[in-house]
N, CA, C and O atoms as a Tripos MOL2 file, in Angstrom:
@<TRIPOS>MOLECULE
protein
  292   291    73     0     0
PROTEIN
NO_CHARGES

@<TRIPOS>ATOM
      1 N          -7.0060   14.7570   31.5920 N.3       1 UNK1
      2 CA         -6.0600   14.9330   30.5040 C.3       1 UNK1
      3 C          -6.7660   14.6150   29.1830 C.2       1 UNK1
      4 O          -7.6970   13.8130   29.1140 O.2       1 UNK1
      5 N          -6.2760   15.2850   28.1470 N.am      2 UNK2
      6 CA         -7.3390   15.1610   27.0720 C.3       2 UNK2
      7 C          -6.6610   14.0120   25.8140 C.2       2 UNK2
      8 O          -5.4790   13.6700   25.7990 O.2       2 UNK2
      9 N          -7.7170   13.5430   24.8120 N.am      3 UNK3
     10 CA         -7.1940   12.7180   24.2770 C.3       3 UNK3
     11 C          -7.1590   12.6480   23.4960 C.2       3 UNK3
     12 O          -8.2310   13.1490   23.1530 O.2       3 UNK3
     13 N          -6.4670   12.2270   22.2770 N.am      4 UNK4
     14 CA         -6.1020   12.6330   21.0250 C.3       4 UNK4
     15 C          -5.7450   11.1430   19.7180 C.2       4 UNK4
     16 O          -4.9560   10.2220   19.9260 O.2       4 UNK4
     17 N          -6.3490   11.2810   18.8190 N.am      5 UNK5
     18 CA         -6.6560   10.3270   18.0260 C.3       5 UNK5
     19 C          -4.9400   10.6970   17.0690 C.2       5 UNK5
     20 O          -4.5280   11.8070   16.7330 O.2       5 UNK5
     21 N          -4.1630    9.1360   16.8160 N.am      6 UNK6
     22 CA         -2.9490    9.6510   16.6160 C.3       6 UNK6
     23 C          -2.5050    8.4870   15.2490 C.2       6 UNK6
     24 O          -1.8370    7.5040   15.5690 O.2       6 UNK6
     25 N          -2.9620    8.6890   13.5730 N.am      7 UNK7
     26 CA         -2.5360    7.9160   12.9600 C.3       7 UNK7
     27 C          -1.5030    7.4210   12.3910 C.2       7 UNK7
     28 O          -0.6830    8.2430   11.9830 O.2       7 UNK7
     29 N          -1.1630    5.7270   12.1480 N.am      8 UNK8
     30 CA         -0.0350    5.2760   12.3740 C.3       8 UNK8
     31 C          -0.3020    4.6200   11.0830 C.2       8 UNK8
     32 O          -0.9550    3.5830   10.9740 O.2       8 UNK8
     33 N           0.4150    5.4910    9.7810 N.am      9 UNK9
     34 CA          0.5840    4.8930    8.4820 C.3       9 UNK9
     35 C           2.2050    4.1560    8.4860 C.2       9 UNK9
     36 O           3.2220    4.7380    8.8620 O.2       9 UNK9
     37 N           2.1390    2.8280    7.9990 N.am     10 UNK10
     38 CA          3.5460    2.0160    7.4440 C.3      10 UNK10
     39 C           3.5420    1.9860    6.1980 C.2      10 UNK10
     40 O           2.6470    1.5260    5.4890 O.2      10 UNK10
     41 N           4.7690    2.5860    5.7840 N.am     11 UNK11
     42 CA          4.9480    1.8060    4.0420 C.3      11 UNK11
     43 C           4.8120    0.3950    3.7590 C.2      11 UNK11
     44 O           5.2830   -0.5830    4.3410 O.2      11 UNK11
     45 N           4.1210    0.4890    2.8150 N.am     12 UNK12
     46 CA          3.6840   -1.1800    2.0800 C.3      12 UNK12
     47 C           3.2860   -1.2870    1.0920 C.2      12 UNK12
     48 O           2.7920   -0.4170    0.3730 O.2      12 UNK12
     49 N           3.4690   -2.5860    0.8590 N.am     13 UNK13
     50 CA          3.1400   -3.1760   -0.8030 C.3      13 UNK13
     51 C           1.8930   -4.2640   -0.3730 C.2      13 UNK13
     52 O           2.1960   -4.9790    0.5830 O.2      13 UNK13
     53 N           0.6950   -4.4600   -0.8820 N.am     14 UNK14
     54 CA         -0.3390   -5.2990   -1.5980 C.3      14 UNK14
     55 C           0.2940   -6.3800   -2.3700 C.2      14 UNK14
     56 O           0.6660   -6.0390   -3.4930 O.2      14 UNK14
     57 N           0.4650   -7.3770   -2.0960 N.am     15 UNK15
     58 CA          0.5010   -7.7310   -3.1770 C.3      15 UNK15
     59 C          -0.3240   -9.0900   -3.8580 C.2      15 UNK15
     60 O          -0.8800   -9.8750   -3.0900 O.2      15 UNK15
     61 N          -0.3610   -9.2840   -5.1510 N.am     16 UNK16
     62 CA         -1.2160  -10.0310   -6.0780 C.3      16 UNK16
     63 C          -1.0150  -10.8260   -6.4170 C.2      16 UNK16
     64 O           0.1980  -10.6150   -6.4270 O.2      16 UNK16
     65 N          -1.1380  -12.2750   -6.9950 N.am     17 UNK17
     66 CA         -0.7100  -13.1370   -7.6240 C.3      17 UNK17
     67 C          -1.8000  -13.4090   -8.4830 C.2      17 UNK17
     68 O          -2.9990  -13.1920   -8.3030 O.2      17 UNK17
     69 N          -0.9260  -14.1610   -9.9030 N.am     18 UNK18
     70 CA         -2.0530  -14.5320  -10.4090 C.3      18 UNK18
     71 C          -1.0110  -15.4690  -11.3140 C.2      18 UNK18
     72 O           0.2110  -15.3530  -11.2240 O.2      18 UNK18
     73 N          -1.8330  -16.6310  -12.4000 N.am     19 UNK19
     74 CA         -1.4020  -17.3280  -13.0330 C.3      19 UNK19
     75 C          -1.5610  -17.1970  -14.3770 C.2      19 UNK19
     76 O          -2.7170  -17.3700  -14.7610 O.2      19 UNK19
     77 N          -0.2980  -16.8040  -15.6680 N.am     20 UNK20
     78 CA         -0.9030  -16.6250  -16.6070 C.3      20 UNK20
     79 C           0.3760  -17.2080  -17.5170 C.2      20 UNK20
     80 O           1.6040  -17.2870  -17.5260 O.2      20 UNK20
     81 N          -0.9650  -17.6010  -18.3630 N.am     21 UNK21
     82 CA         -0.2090  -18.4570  -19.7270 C.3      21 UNK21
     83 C           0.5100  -17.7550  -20.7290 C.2      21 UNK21
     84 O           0.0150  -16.8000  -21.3280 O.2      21 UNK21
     85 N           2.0520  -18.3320  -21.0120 N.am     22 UNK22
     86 CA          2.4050  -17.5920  -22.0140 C.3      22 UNK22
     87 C           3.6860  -18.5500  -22.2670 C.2      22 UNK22
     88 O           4.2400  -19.4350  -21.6150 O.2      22 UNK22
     89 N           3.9150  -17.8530  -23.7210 N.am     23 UNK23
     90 CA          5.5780  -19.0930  -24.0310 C.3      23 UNK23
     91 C           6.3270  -18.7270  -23.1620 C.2      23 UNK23
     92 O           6.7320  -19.8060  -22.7300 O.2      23 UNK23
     93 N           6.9730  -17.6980  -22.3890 N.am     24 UNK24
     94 CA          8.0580  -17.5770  -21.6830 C.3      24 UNK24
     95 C           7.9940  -16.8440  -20.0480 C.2      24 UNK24
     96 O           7.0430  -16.0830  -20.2250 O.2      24 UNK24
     97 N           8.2960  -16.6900  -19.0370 N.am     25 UNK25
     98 CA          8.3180  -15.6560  -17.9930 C.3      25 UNK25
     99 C           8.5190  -14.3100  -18.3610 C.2      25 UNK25
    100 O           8.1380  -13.4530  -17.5640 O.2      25 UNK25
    101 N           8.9540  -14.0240  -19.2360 N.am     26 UNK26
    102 CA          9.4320  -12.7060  -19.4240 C.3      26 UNK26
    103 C           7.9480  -11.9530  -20.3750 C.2      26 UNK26
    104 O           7.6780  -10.7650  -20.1940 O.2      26 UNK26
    105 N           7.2250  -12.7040  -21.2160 N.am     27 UNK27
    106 CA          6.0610  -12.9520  -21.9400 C.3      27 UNK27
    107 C           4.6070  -12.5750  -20.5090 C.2      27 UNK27
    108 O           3.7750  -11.6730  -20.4230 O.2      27 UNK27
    109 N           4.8000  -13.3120  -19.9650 N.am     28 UNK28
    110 CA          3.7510  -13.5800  -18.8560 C.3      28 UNK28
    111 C           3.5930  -12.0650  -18.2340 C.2      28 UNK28
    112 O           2.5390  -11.4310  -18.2140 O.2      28 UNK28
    113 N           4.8410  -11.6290  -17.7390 N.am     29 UNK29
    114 CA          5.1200  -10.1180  -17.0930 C.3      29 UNK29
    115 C           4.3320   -9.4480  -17.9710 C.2      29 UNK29
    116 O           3.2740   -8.9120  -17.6420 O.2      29 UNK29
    117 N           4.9540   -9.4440  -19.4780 N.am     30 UNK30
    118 CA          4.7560   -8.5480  -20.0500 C.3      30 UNK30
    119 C           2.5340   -8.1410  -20.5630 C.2      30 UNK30
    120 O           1.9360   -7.1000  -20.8370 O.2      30 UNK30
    121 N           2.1130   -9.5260  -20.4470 N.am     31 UNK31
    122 CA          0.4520   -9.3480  -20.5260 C.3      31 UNK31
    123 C          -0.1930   -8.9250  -19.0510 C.2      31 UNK31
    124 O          -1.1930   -8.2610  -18.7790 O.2      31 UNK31
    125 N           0.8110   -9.5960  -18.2010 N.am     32 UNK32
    126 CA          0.2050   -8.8890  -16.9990 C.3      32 UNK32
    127 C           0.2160   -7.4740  -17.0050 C.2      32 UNK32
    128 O          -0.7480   -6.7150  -17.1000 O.2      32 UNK32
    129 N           1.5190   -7.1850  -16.8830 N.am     33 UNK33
    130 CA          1.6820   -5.4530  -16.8100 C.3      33 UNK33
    131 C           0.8700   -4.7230  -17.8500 C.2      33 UNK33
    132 O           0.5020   -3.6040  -17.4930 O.2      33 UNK33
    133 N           0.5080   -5.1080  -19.0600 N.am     34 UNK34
    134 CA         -0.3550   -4.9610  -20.5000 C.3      34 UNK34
    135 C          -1.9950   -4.9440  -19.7800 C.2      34 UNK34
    136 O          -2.9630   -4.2930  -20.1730 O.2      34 UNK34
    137 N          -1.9220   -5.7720  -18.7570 N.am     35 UNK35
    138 CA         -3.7860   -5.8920  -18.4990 C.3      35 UNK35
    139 C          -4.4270   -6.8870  -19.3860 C.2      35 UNK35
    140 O          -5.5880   -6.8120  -19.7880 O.2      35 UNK35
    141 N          -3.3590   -8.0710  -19.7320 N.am     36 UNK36
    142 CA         -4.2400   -8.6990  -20.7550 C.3      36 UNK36
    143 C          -5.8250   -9.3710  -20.2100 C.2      36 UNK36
    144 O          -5.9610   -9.7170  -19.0360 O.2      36 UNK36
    145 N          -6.8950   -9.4870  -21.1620 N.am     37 UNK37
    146 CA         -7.9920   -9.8400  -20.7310 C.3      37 UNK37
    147 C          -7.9500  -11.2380  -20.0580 C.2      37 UNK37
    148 O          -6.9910  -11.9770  -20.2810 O.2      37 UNK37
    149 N          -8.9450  -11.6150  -19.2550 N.am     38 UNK38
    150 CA         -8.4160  -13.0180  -18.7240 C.3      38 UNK38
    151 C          -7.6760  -13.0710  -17.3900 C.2      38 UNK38
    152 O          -7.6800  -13.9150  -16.4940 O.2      38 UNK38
    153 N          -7.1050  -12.0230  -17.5200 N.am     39 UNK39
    154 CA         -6.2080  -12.3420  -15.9210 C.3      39 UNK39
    155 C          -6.7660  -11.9780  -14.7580 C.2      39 UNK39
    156 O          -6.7650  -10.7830  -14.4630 O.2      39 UNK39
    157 N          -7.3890  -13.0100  -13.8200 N.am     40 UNK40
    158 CA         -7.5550  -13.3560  -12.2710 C.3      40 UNK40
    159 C          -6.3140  -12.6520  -11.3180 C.2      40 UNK40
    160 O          -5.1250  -12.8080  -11.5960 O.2      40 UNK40
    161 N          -6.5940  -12.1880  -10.6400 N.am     41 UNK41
    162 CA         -5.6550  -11.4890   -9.5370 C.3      41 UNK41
    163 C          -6.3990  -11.7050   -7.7900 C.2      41 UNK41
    164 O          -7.4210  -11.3270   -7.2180 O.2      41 UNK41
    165 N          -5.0460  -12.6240   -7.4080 N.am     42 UNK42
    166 CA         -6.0010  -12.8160   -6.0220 C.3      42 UNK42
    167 C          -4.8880  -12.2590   -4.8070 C.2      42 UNK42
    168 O          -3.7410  -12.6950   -4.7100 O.2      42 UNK42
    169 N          -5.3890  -11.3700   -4.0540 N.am     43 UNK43
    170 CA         -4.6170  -11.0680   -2.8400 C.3      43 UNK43
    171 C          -3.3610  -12.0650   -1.9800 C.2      43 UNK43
    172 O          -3.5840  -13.0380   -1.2590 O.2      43 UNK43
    173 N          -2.1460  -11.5170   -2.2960 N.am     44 UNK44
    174 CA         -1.6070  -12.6570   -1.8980 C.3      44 UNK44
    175 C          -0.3450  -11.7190   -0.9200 C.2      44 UNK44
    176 O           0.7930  -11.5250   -1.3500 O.2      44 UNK44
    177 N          -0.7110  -11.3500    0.0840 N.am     45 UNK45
    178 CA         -0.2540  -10.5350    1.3900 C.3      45 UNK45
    179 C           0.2010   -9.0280    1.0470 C.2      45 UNK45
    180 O           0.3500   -8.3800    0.0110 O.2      45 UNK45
    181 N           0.3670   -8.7570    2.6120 N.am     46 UNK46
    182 CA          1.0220   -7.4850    2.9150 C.3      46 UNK46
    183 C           2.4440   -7.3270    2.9100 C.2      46 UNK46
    184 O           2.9420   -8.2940    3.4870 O.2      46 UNK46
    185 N           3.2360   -6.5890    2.5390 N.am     47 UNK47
    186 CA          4.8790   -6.2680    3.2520 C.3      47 UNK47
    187 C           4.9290   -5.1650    3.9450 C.2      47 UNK47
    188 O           4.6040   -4.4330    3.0110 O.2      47 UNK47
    189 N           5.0570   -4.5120    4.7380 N.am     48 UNK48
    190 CA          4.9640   -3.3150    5.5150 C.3      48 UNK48
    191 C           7.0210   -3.5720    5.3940 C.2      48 UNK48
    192 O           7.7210   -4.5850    5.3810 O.2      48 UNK48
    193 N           7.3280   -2.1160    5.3310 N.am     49 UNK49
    194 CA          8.7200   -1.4990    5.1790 C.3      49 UNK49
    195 C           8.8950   -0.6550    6.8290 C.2      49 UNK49
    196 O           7.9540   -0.3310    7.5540 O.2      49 UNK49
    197 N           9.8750   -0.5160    7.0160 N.am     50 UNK50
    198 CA         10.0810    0.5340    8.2460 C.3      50 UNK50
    199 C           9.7660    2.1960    8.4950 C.2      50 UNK50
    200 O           9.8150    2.9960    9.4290 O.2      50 UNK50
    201 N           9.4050    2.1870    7.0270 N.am     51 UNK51
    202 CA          8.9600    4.1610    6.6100 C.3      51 UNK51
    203 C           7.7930    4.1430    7.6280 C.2      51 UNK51
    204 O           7.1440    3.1170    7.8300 O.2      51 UNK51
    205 N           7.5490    5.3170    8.2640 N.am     52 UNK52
    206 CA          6.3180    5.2400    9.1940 C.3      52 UNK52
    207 C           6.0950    6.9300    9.1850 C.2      52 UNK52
    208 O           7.0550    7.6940    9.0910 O.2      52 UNK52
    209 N           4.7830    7.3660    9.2900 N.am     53 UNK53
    210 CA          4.1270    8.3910    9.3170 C.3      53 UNK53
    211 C           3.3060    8.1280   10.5360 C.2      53 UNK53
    212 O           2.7100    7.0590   10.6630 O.2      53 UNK53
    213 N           3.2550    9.0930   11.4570 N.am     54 UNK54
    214 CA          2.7970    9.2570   12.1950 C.3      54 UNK54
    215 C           1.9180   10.8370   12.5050 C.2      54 UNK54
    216 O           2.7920   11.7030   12.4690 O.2      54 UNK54
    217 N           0.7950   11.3740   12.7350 N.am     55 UNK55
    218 CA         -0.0760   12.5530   12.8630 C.3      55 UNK55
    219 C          -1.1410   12.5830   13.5580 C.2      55 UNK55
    220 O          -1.9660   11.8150   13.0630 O.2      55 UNK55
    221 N          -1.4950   13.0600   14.3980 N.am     56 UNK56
    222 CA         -2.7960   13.9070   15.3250 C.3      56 UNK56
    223 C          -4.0750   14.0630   14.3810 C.2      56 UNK56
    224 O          -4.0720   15.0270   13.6160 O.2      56 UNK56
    225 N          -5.1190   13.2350   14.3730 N.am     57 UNK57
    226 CA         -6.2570   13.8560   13.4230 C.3      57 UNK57
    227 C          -7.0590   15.1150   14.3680 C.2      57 UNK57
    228 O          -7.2110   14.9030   15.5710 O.2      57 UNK57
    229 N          -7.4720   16.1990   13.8650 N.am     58 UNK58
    230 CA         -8.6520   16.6480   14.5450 C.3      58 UNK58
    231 C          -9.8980   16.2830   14.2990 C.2      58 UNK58
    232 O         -10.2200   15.3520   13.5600 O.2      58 UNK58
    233 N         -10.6920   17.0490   14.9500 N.am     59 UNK59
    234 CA        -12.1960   16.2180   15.0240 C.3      59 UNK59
    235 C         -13.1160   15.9750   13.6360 C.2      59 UNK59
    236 O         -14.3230   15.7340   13.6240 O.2      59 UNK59
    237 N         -12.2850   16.0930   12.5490 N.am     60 UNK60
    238 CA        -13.2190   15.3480   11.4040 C.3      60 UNK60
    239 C         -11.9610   14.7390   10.9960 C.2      60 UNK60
    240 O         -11.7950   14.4360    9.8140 O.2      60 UNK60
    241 N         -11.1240   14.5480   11.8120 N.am     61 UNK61
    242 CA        -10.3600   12.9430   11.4190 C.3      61 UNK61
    243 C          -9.4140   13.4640   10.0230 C.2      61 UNK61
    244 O          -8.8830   12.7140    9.2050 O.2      61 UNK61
    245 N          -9.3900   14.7160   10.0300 N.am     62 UNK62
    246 CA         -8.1340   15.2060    9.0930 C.3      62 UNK62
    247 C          -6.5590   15.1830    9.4510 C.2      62 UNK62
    248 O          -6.3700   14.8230   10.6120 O.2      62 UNK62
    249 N          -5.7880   15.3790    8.9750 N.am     63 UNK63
    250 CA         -4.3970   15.2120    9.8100 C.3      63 UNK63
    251 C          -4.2840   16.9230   10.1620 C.2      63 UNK63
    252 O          -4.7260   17.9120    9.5780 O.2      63 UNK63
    253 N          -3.5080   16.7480   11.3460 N.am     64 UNK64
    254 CA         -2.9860   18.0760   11.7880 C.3      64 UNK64
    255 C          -1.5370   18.1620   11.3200 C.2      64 UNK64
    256 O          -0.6520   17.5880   11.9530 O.2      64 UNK64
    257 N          -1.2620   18.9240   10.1380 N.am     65 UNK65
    258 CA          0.6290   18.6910    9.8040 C.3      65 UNK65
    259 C           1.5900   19.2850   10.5000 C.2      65 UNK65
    260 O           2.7890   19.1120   10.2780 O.2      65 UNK65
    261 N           1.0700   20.1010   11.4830 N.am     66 UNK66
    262 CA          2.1630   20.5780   12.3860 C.3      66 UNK66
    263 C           2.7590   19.5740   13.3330 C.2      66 UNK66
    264 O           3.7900   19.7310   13.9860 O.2      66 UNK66
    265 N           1.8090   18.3060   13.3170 N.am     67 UNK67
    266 CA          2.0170   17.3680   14.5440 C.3      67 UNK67
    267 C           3.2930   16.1700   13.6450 C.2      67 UNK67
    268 O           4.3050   15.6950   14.1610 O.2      67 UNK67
    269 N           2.8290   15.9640   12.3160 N.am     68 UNK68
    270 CA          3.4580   15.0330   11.8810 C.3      68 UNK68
    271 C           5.0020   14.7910   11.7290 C.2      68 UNK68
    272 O           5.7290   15.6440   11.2190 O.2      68 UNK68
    273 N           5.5150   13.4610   12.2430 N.am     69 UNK69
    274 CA          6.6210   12.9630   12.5370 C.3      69 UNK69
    275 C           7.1510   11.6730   11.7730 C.2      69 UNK69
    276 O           6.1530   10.9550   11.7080 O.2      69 UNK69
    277 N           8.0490   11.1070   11.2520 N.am     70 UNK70
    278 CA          8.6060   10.2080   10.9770 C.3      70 UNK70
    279 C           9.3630   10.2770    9.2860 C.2      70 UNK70
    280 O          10.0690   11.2200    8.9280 O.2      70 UNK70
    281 N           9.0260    9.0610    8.3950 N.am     71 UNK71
    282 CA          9.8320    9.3360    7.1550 C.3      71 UNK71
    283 C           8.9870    9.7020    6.0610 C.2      71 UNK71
    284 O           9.3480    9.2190    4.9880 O.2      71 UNK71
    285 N           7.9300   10.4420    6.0280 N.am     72 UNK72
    286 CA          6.7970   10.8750    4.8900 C.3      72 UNK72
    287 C           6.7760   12.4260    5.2630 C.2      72 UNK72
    288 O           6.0490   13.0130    4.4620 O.2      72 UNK72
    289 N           7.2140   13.1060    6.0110 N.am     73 UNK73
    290 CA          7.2510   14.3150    6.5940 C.3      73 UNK73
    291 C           7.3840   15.7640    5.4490 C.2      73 UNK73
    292 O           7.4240   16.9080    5.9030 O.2      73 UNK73
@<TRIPOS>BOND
     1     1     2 1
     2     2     3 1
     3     3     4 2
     4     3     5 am
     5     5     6 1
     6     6     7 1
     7     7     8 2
     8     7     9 am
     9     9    10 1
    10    10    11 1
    11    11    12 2
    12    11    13 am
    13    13    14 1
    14    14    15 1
    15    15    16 2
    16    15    17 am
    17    17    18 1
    18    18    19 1
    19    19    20 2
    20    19    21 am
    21    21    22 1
    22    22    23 1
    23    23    24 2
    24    23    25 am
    25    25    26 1
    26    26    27 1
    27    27    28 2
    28    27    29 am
    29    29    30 1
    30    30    31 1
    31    31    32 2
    32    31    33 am
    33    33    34 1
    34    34    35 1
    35    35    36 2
    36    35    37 am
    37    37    38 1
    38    38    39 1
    39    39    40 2
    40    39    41 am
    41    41    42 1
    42    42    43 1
    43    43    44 2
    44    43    45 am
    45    45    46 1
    46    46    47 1
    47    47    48 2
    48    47    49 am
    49    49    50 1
    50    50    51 1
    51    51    52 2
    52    51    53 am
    53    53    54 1
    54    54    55 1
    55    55    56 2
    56    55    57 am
    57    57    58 1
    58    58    59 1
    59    59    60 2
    60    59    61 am
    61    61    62 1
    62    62    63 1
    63    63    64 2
    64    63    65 am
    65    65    66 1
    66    66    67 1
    67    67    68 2
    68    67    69 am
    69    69    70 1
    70    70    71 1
    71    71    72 2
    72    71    73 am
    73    73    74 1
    74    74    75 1
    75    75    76 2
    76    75    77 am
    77    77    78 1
    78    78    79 1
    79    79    80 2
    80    79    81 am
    81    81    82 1
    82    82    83 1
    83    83    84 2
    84    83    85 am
    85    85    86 1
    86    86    87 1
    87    87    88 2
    88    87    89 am
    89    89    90 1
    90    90    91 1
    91    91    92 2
    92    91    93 am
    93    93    94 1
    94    94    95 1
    95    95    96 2
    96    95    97 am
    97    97    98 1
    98    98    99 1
    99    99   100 2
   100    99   101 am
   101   101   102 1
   102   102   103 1
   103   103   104 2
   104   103   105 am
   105   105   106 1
   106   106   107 1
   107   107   108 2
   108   107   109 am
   109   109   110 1
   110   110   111 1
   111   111   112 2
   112   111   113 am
   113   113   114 1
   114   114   115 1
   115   115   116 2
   116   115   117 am
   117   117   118 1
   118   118   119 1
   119   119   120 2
   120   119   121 am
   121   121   122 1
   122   122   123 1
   123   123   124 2
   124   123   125 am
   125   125   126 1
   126   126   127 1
   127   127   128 2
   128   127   129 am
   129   129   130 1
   130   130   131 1
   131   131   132 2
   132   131   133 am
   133   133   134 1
   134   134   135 1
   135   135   136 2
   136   135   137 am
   137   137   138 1
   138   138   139 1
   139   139   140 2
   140   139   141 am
   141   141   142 1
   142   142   143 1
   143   143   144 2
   144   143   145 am
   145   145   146 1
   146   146   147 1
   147   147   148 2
   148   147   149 am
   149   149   150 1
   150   150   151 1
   151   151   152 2
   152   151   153 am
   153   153   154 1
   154   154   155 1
   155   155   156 2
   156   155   157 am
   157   157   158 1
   158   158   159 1
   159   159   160 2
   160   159   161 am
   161   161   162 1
   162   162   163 1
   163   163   164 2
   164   163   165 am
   165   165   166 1
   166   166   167 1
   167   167   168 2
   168   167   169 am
   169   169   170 1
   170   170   171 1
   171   171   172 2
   172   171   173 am
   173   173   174 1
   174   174   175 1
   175   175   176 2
   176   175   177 am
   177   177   178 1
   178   178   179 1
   179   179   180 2
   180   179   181 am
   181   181   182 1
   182   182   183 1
   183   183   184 2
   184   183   185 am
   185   185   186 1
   186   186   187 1
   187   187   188 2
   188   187   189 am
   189   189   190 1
   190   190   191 1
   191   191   192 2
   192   191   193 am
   193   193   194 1
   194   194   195 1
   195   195   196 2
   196   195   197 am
   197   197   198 1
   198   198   199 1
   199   199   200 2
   200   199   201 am
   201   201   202 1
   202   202   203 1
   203   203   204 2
   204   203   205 am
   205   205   206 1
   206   206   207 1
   207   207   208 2
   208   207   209 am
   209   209   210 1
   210   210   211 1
   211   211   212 2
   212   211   213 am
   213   213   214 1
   214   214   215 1
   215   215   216 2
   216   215   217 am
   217   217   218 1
   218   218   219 1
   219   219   220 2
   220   219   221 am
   221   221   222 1
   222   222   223 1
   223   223   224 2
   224   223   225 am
   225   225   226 1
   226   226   227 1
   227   227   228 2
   228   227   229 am
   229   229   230 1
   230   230   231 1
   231   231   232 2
   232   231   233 am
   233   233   234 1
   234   234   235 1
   235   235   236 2
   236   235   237 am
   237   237   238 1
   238   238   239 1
   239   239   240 2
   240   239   241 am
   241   241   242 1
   242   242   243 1
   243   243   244 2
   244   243   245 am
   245   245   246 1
   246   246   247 1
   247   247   248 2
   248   247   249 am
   249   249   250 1
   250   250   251 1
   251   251   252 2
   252   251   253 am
   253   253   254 1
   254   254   255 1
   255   255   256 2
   256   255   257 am
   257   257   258 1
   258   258   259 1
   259   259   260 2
   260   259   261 am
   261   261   262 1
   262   262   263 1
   263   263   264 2
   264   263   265 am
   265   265   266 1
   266   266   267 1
   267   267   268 2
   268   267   269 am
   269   269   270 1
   270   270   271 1
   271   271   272 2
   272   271   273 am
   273   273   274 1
   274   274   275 1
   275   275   276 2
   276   275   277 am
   277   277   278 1
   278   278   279 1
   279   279   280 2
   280   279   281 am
   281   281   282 1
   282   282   283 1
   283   283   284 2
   284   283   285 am
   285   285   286 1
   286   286   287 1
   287   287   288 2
   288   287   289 am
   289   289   290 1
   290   290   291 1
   291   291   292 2
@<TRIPOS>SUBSTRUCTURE
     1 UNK1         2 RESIDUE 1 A UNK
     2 UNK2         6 RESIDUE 1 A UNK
     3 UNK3        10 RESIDUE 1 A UNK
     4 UNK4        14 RESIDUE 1 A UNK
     5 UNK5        18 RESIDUE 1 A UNK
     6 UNK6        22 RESIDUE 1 A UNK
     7 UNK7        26 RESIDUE 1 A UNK
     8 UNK8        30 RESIDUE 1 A UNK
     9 UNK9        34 RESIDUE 1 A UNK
    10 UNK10       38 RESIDUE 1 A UNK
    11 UNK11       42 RESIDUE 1 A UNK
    12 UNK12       46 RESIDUE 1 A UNK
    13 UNK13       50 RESIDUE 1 A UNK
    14 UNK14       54 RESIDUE 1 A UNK
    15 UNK15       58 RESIDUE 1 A UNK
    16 UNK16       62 RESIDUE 1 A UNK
    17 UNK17       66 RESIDUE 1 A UNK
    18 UNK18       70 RESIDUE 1 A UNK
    19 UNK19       74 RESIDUE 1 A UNK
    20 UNK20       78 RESIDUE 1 A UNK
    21 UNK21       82 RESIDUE 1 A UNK
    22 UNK22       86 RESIDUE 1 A UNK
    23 UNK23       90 RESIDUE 1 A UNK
    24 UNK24       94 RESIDUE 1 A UNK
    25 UNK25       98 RESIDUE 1 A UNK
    26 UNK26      102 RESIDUE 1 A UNK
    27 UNK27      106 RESIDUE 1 A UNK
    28 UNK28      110 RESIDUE 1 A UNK
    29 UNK29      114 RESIDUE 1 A UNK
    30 UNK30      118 RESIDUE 1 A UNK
    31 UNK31      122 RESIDUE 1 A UNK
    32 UNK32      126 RESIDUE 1 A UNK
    33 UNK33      130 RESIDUE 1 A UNK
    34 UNK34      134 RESIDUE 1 A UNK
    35 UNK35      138 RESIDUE 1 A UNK
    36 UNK36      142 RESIDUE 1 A UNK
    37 UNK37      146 RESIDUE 1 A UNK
    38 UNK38      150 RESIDUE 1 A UNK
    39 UNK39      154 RESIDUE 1 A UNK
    40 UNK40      158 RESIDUE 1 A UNK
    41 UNK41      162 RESIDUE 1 A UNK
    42 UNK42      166 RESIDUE 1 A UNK
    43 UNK43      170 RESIDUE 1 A UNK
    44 UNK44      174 RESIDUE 1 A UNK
    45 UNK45      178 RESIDUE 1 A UNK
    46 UNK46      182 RESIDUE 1 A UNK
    47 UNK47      186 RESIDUE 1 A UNK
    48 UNK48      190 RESIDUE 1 A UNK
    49 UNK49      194 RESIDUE 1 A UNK
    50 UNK50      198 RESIDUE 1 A UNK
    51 UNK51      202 RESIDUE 1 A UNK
    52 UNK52      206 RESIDUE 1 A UNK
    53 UNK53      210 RESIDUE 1 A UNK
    54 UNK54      214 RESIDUE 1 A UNK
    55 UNK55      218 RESIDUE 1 A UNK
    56 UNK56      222 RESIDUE 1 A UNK
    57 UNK57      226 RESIDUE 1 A UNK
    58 UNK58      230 RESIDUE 1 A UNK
    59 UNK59      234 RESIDUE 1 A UNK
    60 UNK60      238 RESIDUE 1 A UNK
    61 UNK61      242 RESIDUE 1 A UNK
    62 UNK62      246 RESIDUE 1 A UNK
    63 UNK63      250 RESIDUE 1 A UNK
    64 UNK64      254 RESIDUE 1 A UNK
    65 UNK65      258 RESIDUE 1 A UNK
    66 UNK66      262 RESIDUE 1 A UNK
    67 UNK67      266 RESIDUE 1 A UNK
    68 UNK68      270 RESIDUE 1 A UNK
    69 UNK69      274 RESIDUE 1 A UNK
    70 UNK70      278 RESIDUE 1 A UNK
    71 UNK71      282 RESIDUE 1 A UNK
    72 UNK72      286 RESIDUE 1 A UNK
    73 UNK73      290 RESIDUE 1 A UNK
């Protein structure tokens, strides 16, 4: 029986933390989201969601889209 390479993408978020100085929380957001210079960003987990993609690669590991199933479809 033959065998078949079958990838299993989950929706998810990365996410970052970092610590930054400012007069207020709402201030802080706003240099982060800005890119202010200075800001350290350190990996601070995964969330995986229930959305799931699932597909058949062929032999250079491309997806086959006739095969694909789930909520990215």
């Amino acid at each position: 029986m033959p065998k078949f390479k079958v990838l299993s993408r989950k929706d998810a978020f990365v996410d970052y933390l970092a610590e930054v100085e400012a007069e207020s929380a709402e201030k802080a957001v706003e240099l982060a989201f800005d890119e202010a210079p200075g800001i350290v960003w350190k990996e601070y987990g995964v969330v995986e969601f229930d959305a799931v993609h699932m597909v058949a690669l062929d032999d250079k590991d491309f997806e086959i889209e006739s095969t694909a199933r789930g909520d990215f479809v």
